[in-house]
C-alpha positions as semicolon CSV with decimal commas, in nm:
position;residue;x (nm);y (nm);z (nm)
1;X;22,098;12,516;17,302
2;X;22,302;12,211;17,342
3;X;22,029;12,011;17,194
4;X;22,063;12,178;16,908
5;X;22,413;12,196;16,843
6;X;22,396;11,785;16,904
7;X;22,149;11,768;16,642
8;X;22,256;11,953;16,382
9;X;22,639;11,754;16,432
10;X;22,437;11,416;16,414
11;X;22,305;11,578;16,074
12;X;22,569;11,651;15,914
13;X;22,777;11,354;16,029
14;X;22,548;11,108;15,960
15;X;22,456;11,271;15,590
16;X;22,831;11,271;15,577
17;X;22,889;10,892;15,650
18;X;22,546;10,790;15,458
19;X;22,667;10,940;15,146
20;X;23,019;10,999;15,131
21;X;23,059;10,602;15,259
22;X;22,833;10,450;15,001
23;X;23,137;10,649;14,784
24;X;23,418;10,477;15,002
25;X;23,263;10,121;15,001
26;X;23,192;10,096;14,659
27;X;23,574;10,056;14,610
28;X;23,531;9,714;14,759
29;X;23,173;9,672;14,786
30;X;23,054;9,388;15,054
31;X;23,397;9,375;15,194
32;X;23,326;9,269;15,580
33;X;23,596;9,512;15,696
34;X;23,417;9,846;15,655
35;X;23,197;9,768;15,948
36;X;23,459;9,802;16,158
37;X;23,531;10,069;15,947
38;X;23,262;10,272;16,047
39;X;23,173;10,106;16,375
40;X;23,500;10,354;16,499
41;X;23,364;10,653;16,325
42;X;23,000;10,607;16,480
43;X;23,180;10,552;16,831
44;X;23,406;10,837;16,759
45;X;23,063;11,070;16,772
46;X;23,029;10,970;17,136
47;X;23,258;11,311;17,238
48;X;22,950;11,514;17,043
49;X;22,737;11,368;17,317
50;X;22,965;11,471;17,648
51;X;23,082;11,071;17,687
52;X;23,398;11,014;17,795
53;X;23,397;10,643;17,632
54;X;23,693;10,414;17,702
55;X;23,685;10,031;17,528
56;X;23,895;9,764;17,682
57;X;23,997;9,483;17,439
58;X;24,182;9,214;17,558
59;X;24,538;9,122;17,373
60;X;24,469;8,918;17,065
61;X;24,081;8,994;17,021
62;X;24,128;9,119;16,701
63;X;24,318;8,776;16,574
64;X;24,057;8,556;16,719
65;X;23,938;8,420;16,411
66;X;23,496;8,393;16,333
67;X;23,324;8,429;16,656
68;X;22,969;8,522;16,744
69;X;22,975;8,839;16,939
70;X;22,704;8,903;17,146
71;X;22,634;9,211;17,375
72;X;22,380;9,438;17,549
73;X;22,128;9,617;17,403
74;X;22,035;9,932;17,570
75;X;21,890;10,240;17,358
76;X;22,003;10,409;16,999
77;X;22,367;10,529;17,196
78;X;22,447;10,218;17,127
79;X;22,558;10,350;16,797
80;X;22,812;10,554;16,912
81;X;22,968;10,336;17,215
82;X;22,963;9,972;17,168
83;X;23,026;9,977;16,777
84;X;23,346;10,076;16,867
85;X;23,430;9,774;16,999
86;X;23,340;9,588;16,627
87;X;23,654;9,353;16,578
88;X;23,808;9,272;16,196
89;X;23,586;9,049;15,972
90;X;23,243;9,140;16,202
91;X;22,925;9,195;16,056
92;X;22,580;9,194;16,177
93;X;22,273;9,014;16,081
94;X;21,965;9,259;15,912
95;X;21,628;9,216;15,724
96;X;21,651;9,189;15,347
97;X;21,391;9,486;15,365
98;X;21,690;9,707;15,510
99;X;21,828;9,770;15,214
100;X;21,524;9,965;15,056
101;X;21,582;10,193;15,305
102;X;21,722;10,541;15,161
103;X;22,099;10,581;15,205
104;X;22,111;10,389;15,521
105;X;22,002;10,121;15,380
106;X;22,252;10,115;15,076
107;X;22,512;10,164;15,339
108;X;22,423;9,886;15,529
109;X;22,485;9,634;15,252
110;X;22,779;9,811;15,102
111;X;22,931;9,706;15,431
112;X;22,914;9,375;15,394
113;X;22,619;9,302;15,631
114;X;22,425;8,975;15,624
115;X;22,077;9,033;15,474
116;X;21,799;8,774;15,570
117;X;21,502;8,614;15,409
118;X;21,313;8,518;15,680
119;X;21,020;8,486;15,457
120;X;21,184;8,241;15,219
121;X;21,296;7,907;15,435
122;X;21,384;7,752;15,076
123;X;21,755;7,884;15,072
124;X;21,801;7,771;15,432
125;X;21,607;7,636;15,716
126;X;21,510;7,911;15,934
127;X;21,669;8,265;16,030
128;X;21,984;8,044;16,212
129;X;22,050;7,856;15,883
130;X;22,120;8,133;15,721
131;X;22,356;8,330;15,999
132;X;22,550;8,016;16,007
133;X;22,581;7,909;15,639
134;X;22,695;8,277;15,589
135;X;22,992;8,257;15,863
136;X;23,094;7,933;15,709
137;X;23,107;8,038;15,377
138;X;23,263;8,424;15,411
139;X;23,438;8,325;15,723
140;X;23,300;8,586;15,912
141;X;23,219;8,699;16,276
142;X;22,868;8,830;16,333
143;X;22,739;9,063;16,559
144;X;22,385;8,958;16,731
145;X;22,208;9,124;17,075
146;X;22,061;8,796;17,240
147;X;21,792;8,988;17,461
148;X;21,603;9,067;17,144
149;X;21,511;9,445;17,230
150;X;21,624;9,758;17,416
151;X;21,641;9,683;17,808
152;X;21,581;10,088;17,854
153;X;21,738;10,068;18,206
154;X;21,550;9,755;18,330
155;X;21,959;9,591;18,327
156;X;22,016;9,260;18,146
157;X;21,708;9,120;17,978
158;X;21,660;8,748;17,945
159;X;21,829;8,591;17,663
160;X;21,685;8,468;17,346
161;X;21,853;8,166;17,195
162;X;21,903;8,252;16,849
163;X;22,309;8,386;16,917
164;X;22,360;8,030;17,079
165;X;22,222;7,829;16,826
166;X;22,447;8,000;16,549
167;X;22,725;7,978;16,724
168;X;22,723;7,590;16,809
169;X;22,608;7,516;16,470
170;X;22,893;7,699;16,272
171;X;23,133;7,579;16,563
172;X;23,264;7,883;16,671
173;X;23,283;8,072;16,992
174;X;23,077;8,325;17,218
175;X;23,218;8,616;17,246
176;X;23,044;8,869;17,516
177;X;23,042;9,231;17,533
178;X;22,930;9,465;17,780
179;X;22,846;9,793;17,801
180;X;22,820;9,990;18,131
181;X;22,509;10,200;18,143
182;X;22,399;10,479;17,891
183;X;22,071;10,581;18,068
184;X;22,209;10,868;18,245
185;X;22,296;11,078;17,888
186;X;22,120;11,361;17,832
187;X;22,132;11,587;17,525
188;X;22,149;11,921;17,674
189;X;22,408;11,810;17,965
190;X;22,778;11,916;17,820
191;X;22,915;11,643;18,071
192;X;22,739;11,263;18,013
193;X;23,062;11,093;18,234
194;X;23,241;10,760;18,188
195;X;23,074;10,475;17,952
196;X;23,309;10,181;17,973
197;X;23,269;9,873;17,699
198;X;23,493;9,584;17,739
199;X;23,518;9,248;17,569
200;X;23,486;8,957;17,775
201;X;23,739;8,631;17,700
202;X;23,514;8,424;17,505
203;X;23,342;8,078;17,548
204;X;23,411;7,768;17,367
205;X;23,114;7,588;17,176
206;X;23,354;7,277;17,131
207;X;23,175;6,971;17,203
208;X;22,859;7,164;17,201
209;X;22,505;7,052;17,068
210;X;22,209;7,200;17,057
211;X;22,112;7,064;17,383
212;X;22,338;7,291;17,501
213;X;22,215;7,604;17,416
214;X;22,048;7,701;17,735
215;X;22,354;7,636;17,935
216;X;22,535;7,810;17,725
217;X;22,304;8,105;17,679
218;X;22,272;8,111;18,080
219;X;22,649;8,124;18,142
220;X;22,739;8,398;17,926
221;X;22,439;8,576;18,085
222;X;22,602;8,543;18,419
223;X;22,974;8,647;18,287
224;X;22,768;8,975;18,148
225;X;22,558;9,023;18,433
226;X;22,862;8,977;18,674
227;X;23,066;9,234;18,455
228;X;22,752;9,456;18,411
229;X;22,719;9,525;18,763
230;X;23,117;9,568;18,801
231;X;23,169;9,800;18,499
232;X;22,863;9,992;18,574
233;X;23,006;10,083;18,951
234;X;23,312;10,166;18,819
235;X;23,169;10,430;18,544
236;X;22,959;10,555;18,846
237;X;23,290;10,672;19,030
238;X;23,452;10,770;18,790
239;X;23,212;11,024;18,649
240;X;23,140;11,149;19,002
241;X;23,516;11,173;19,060
């Protein structure tokens, strides 16, 4: 019975957001804002599924300038807990396809997401050139997961490059996020505990080249592996408590 009663509030609340926010956005269409925007509503839907989510953001996050967040990348709750923690002027980086998709799709670019050819290396040299021509042209922040894929419980995955090499090449800094575990949730529990997200200080790319990318993509995976482990004990006693 809870199962149902989750469902049918994802429903309407995401029929309500995919059509009622095409409406909103197209009062300033592509404006980088609204994913923020609507990164709080999703994140607000994490009471629906029993979390008790709490998001720690350090003083000033939200006046750090373009950045290139990165965080973990566990399973489709990351919807509703770790979008919350989407700072001013953040967007993240889709498939040009995405936008064919019905409603969700519309929304998605309405939001000012980055689109990518990565068919068509004409307009920029790779995937990268694109991310990083379009944070220095609509000074932006963007969003990325560096382990590539869901990590389903297996902890932090290894880290893919790509974040690093955007980063160093539009000259801004790392930003890491974490997320304690979500694997525990279950749909027809009334009580999922304590999820805890926080934003980690970020990491300069000053100096950087892309030499550097594996040292840099290997110490922000120990900050988030360091905080993983902390954050994730913490949620643990807390929803036990």
């Amino acid at each position: 019975m809870i199962f149902v009663l989750r469902m049918i509030a994802v429903a309407i609340f995401a029929f309500v957001m995919f059509v009622f926010g095409c409406g909103y956005c197209l009062l300033s269409p592509r404006n980088p804002k609204h994913v923020r925007t609507f990164g709080r509503l999703f994140s607000k839907m994490s009471r629906v599924f029993g979390i008790k989510l709490e998001i720690r953001v350090p003083e000033g996050a939200d006046r750090a300038g373009p950045s290139v967040y990165i965080a973990n990348h566990q399973n489709n709750y990351d919807l509703f807990t770790v979008a919350g923690a989407v700072m001013p002027r953040t967007v993240t980086v889709g498939k040009k396809s995405l936008v064919w998709l019905p409603l969700f799709g519309q929304l998605y670019w309405l939001t000012g997401n980055i689109l990518i050819d990565r068919a068509n290396r004409a307009k920029a040299v790779g995937t990268i050139g694109q991310v990083v021509e379009k944070i220095k042209q609509r000074k932006v922040s963007v969003w990325m997961f560096p382990e590539g894929t869901r990590s389903r419980g297996r902890g932090l995955l290894p880290f893919k490059t790509g974040a690093f090499h955007a980063a160093i090449g539009a000259a801004v800094p790392v930003v890491p996020i974490v997320c304690s575990s979500t694997e525990h949730v279950k749909l027809n529990r009334w009580n999922n505990g304590v999820v805890i997200v926080e934003i980690l200080p970020p990491v300069s790319t000053e100096g950087l080249t892309k030499e550097d990318v594996r040292e840099l993509s290997e110490r922000c995976r120990s900050m988030m592996e360091q905080k993983l482990s902390d954050i994730n004990a913490e949620a643990a006693r807390r929803s036990a408590a």
